[in-house]
N, C-alpha and C positions, 0 to 999 in steps of 0.2 A: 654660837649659842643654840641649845634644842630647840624643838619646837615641838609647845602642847596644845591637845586640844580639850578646848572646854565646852559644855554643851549650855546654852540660854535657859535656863530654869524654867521662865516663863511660858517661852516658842517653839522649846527644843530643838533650836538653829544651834550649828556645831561652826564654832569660830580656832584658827592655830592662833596661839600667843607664842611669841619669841621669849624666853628667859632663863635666866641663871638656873641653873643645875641647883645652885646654895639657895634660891631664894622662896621664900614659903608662897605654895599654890593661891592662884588668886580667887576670891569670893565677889569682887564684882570684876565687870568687862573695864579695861585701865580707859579708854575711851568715851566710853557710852553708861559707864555706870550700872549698866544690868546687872543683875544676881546670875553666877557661874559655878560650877563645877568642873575640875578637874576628869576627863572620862579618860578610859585606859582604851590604847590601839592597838592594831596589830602591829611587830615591827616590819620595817619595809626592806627586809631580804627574805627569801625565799631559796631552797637548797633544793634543786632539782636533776636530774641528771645522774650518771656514776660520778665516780670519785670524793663524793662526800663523807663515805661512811667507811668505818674499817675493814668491812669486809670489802669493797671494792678495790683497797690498795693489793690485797693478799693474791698470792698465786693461787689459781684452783688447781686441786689436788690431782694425780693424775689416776686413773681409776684404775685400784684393786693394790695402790699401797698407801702405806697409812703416814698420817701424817707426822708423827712423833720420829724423833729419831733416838737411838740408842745411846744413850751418856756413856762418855769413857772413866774410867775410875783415874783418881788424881792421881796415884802411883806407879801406873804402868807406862810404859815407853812404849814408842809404836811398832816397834821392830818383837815386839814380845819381852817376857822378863829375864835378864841376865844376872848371875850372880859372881860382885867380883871379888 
């Protein structure tokens, strides 16, 4: 099960609760009874380094030709066109 955190209304002390994904945010602490809120976190990954991004997978180009390659037309053969 997740774990969220909620801030103490009164102290502003930040407590995790353990709970269902389906279950509605709690308004007091299940424990203690205090008045809570629900506070948004960061998530706990972080993407550092190459190979994260699409440009990291790609070959770099080699300089002074481009990157596009010329399309063949669907009707030609590779040897040139022949008529039989």
């Amino acid at each position: 099960m997740p774990t969220y955190l909620y801030k103490d209304l009164n102290t502003g002390e930040i407590y995790e609760l353990v709970q269902s994904m389906r279950d509605e945010p709690y308004t007091v602490h299940p424990d203690t009874g205090v008045a809570v809120k629900r506070v948004l976190a960061r998530p706990g990954i972080a993407f550092k380094g190459s190979g994260f991004y699409v440009t990291d997978s790609r070959p770099k180009p080699a300089e002074g030709k481009s990157e596009s390659k010329p399309a063949a037309s669907a009707g030609a053969s590779p040897s040139g066109s022949r008529s039989e």
